[in-house]
N, C-alpha and C positions, 0 to 999 in steps of 0.2 A: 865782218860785222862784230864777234866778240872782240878782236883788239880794238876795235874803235869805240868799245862802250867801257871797255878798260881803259884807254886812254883820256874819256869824259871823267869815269868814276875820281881814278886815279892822278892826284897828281904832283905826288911825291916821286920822283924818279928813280930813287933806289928802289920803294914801295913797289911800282911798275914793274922793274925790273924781274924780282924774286915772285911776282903773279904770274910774269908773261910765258906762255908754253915755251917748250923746246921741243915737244913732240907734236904729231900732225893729229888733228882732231879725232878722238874716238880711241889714241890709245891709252886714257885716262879717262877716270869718272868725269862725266858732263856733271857740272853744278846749274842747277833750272833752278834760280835764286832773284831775286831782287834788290836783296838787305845783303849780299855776302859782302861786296867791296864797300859798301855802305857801314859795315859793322869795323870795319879793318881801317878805317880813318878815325873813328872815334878814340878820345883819350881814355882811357893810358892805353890800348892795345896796342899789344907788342906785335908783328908775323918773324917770328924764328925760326929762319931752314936751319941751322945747324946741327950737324947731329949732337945728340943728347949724350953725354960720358957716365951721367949719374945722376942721378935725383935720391936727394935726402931730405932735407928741410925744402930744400928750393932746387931749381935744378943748374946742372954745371955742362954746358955744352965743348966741344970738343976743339973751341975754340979759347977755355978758360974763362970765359965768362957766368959769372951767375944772375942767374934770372929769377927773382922773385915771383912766384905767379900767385893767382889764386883759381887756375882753372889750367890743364894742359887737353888743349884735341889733339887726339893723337889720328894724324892723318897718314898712314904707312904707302896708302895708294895699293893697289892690287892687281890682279891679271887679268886683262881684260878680255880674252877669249877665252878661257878655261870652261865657261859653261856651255860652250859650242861645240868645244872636243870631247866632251862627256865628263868632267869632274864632277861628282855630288855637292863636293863645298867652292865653289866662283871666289870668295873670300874668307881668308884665314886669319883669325886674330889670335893673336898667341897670349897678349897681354894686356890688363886695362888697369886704370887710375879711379881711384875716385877721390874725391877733396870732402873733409868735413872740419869745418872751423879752418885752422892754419896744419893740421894734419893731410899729408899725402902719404897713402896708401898706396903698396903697388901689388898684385894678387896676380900668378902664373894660371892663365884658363889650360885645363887638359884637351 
């Protein structure tokens, strides 16, 4: 059912491609959305798996390219049984962004 309401949303083929799972349902955050792939068509949005080499002004993924943005989600994904086996923290973020004007900031959380 979810690949057939991404294969509606979607129908850019590379676009599909880099949404479609490769893991069996439940070992990744479920997104309970309506507007997600609905937002991910509209222009200019970009979706960039690549990893990231650097962000200075803009950022420079590991493929040499620079991507001008003026917003980065940073989706890392996490473990998804950890709070089953007893860990306090389910999800660990080590680092976050924020944007003001054409400034990116990047601040290490302890």
């Amino acid at each position: 059912m979810a690949l057939s309401h991404l294969d509606y949303r979607i129908k850019d083929d590379a676009l599909r491609e880099k949404l479609t799972p490769t893991y069996p349902l439940g070992c990744k955050r479920t997104l309970v959305t309506s507007d997600f792939y609905k937002s991910l068509v509209r222009d200019p949005v970009d979706l960039v798996t690549e990893p990231i080499a650097r962000v200075t002004r803009w950022v420079m993924t590991t493929d040499g390219v620079e991507h001008r943005v003026d917003a980065i989600v940073w989706a890392t994904g996490f473990r998804a049984s950890d709070y089953l086996q007893g860990s306090t923290s389910p999800v660990s973020t080590t680092a976050s962004c924020t944007m003001s004007g054409a400034t990116l900031q990047r601040r290490t959380l302890g």
